[in-house]
C-alpha positions as CSV (number, residue, x, y, z in Angstrom):
1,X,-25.9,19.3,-14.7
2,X,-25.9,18.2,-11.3
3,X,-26.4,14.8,-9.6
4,X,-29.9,13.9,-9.2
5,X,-30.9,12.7,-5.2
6,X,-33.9,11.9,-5.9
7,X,-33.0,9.7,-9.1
8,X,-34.4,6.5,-8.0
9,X,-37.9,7.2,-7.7
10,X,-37.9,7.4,-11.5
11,X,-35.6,4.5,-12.4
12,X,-36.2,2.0,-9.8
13,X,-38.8,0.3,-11.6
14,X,-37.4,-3.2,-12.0
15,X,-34.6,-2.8,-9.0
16,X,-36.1,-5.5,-7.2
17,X,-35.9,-8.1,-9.9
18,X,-32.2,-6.9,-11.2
19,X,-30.8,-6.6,-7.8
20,X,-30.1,-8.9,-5.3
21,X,-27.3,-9.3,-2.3
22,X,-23.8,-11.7,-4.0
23,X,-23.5,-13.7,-0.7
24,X,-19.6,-13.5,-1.4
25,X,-19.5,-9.7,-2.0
26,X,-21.7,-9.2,1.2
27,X,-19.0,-11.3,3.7
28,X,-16.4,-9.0,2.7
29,X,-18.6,-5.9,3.6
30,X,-20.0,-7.8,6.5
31,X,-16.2,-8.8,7.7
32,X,-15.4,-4.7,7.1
33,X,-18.2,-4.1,8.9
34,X,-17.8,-5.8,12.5
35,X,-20.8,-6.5,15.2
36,X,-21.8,-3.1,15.9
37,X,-24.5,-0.6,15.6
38,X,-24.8,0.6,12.0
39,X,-26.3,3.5,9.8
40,X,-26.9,2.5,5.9
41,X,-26.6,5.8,3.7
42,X,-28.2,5.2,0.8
43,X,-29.3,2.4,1.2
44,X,-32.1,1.7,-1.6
45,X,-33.5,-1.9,-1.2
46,X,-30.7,-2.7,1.9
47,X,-29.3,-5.6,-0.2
48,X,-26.2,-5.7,1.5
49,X,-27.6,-4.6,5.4
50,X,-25.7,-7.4,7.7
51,X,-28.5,-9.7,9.0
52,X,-28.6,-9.9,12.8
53,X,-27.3,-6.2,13.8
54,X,-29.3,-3.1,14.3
55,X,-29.2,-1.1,11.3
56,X,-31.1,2.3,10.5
57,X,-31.4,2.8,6.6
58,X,-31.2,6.5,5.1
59,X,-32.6,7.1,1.2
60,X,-33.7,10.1,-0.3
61,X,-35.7,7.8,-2.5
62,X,-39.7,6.7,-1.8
63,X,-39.5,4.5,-3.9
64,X,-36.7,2.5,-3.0
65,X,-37.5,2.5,1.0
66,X,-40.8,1.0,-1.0
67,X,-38.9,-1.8,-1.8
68,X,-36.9,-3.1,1.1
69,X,-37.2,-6.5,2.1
70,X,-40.2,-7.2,4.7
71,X,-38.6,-7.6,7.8
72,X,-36.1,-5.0,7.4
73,X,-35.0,-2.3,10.2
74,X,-36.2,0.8,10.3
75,X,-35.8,3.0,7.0
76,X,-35.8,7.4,7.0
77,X,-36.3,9.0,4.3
78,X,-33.4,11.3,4.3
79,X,-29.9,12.6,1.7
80,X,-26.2,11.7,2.9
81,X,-25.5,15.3,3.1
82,X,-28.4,15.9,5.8
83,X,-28.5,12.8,7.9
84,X,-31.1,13.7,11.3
85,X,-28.5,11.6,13.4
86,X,-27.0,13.1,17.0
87,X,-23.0,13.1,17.0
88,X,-21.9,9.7,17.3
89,X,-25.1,8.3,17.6
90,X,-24.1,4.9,15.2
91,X,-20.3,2.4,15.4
92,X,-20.4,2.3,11.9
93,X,-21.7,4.3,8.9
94,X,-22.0,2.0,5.7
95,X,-22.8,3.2,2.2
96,X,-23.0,0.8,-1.3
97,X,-22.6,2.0,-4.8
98,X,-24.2,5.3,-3.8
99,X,-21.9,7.8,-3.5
100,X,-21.4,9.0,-6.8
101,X,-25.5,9.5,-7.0
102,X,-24.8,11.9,-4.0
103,X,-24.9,15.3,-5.3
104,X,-22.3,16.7,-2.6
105,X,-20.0,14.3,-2.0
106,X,-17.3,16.2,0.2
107,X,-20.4,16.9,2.9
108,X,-22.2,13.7,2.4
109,X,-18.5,12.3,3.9
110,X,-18.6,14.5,6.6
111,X,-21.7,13.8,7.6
112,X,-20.8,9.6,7.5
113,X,-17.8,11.1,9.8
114,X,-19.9,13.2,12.3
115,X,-22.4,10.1,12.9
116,X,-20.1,7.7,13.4
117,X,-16.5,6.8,14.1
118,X,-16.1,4.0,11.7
119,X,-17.0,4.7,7.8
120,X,-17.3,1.8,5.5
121,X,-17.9,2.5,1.5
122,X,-18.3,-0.1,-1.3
123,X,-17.4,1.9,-4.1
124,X,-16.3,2.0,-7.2
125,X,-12.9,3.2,-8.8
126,X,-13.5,5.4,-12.1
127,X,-10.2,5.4,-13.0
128,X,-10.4,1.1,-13.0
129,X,-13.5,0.7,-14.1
130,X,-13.3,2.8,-17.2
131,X,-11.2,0.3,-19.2
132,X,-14.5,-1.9,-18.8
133,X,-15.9,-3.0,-22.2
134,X,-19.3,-2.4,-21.8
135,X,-18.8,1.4,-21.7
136,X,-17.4,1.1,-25.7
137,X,-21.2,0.3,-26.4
138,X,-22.5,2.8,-24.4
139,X,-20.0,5.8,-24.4
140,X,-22.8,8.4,-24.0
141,X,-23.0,7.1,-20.0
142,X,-19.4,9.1,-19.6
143,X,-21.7,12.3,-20.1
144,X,-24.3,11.9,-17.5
145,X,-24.1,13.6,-14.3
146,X,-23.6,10.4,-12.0
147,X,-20.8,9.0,-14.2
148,X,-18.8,12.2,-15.6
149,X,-16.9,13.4,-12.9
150,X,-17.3,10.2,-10.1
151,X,-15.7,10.3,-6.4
152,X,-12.6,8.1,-6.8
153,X,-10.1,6.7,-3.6
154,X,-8.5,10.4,-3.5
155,X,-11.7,12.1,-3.1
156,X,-13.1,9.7,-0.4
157,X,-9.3,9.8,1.6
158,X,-9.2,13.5,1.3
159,X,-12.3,13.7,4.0
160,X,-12.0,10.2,6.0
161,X,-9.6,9.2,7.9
162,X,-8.7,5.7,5.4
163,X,-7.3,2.9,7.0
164,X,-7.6,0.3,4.5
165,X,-8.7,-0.2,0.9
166,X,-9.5,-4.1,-0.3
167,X,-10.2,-5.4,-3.6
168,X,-14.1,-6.8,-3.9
169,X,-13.6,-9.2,-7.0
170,X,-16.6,-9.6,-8.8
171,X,-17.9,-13.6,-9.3
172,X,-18.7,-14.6,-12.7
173,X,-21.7,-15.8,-11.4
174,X,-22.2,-12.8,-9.6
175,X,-25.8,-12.6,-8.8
176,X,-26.5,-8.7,-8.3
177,X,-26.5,-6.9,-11.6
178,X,-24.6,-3.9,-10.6
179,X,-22.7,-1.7,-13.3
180,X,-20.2,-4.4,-14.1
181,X,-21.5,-7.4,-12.7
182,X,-21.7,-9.2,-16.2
183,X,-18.2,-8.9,-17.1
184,X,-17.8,-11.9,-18.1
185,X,-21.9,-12.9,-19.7
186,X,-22.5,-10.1,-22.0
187,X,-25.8,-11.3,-22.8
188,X,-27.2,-9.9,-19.8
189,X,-26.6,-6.2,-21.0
190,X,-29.3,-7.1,-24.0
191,X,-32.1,-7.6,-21.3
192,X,-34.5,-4.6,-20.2
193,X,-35.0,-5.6,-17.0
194,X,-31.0,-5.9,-16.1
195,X,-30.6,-2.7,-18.1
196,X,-32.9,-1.1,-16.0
197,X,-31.5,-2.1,-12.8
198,X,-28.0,-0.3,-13.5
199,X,-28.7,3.5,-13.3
200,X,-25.4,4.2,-15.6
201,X,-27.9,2.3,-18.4
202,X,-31.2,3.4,-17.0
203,X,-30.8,6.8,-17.1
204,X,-30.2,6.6,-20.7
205,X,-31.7,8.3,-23.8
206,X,-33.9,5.2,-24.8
207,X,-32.4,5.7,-28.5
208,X,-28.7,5.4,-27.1
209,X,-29.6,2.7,-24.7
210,X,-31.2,0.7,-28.4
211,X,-27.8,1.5,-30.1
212,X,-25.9,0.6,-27.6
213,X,-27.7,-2.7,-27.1
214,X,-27.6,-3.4,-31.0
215,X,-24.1,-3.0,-31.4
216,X,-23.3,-5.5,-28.8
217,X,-26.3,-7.9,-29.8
218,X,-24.4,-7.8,-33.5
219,X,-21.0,-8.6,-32.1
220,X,-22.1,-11.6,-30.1
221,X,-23.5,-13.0,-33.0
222,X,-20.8,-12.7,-35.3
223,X,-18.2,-13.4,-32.5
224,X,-16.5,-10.1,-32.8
225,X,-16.9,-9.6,-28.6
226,X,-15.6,-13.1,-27.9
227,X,-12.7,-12.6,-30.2
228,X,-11.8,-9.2,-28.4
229,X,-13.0,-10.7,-25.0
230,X,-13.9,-14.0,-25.0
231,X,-11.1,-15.2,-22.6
232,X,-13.3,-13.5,-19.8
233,X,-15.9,-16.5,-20.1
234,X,-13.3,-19.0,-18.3
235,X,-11.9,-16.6,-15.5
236,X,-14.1,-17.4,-12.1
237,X,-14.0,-13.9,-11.1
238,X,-12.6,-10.8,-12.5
239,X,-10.9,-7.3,-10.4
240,X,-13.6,-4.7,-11.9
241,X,-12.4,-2.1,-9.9
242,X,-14.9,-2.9,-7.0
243,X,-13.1,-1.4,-4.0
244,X,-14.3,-1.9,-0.3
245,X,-13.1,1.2,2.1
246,X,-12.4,1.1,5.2
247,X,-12.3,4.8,7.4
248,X,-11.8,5.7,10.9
249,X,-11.6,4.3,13.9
């Protein structure tokens, strides 16, 4: 089954409660990023858009454009792979925790390449963040199209031109509820509104997504997760295989 573009518009319900811009995750993107002219692709609700900078925001998603900030720059309804952009026309192209919603990743790459000389990508790595806990309570998430088969380091350097590749720890306190952003307060995963806002849970069967959240609600009561990972409670930020990418020139 293949990756949905237009996902959001059906999933996005409570993304502007669940997810917000980490101040500390955003100065390492915004340090990546440099004063320059900038193209966000995929850029939902622009959480982590540098203030101050002229930025053009690309989503195939109605609904999330919906939901940018008032204020914002100027948002196109548009995919990665299709970007209405001259050569060149940006310094920097900038994408965040999107690319493995994008359905052709190889040309959606490209494309970031053709627009603009500098690529940065806050990604991922699968083959990190599959040791994460949370997954044990929702294995059926390893099935769906966006999480099966995600681009890792390899698949981005095999089109870009990589220059660097930096570790984004994620705060304990972190305070947007992407995928892993709760490593360390499970508690979080019980509530609708934060399951909501991470697609790898919202896009769920709801019976899998009840299991899932049973199993974990039973193990925090009889201290069964904080005997298997209860050291992660004292740790003031945690590598969750968060990786910030740095291409081009």
């Amino acid at each position: 089954m293949a990756r949905d573009p237009l996902l959001y518009n059906s999933i996005s319900s409570t993304y502007r409660y669940a997810r917000h811009e980490d101040p500390r995750i955003a100065a390492r993107i915004h340090n990546g990023l440099g004063h320059a002219r900038i193209v966000d692709i995929g850029a939902g609700t622009g959480n982590y858009e540098p203030p101050n900078r002229t930025v053009i925001a690309v989503d195939p998603s109605s609904s999330m454009i919906s939901q940018r900030l008032p204020g914002g720059g100027i948002a196109i309804q548009a995919a990665a792979e299709g970007l209405p952009f001259a050569d060149d026309a940006f310094d920097v192209a900038m994408a965040s925790l999107t690319l493995h919603h994008w359905e052709h990743v190889d040309l959606g790459l490209r494309e970031m390449q053709r627009v603009a000389k500098r690529q940065v990508i806050f990604m991922f790595d699968p083959n990190h963040t599959e040791d994460f806990w949370a997954v044990n309570y929702w294995p059926e998430a390893r099935n769906l199209p966006s999480e099966s088969a995600p681009p890792d380091l390899d698949d981005v350097a095999a089109i870009l031109e990589v220059a660097d590749v930096r570790v984004v720890p994620v705060p304990f306190d972190c305070t947007d509820g992407f995928g892993a952003a709760f490593w360390g307060r499970p508690e979080a995963y019980l509530e609708p509104t934060v399951q909501q806002g991470m697609s790898w849970l919202a896009q769920l069967a709801p019976s899998a997504l009840q299991k899932g959240a049973e199993r974990l609600r039973f193990d925090l009561e009889s201290g069964l997760w904080d005997h298997d990972y209860g050291q992660l409670r004292r740790l003031s930020e945690l590598d969750v295989g968060y990786r910030l990418v740095i291409a081009g020139q």
